[in-house]
N, C-alpha and C positions, 0 to 999 in steps of 0.2 A: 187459514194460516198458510203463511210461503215457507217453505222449505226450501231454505239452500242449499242445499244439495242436489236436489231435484234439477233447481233450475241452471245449476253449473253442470250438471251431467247431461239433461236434454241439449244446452247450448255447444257441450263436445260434443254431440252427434251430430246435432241439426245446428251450425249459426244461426243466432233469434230467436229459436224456437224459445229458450230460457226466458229471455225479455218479452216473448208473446206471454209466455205462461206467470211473468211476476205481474201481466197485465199492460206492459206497453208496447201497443199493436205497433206502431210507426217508426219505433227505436226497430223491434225486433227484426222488421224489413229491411230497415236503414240496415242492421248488422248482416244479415242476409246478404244484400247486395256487395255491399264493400267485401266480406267474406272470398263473395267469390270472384270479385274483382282480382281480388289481393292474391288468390291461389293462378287465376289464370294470367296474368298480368307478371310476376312474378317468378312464376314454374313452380310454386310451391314454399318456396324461402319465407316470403312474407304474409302467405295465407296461413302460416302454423302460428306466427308470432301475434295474426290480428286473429286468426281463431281462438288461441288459450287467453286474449284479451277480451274475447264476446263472452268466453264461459266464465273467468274471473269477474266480469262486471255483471253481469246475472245471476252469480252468485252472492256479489256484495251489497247486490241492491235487496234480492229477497231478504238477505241477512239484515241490512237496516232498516227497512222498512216490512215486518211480518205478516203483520195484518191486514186483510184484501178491504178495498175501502168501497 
């Protein structure tokens, strides 16, 4: 079982790491990279806004789909 929570707290610490742990390796990297695109590219402004969007989306994905296949 996913646990939302998990994967929206791993993904505030780590971007991706939540989307590694709902199980999709390639999304999670994809949010990794852009993450830190977006922070250094940016100065920060736009790395907060796509940050709390990697945790909110690996949150809603665990959330609808729970069970690991």
């Amino acid at each position: 079982m996913r646990e939302p929570w998990i994967a929206g707290i791993l993904s505030l610490l780590i971007p991706g790491v939540g989307q590694i742990y709902n199980g999709r390796i390639i999304i999670g990297i994809i949010w990794l990279v852009l993450t830190g695109v977006s922070w250094i590219g940016s100065v920060g402004t736009l790395g907060w806004i796509v940050h709390l969007i990697c945790a909110w989306c690996a949150y809603s994905y665990a959330k609808d789909n729970p069970i690991r296949n």
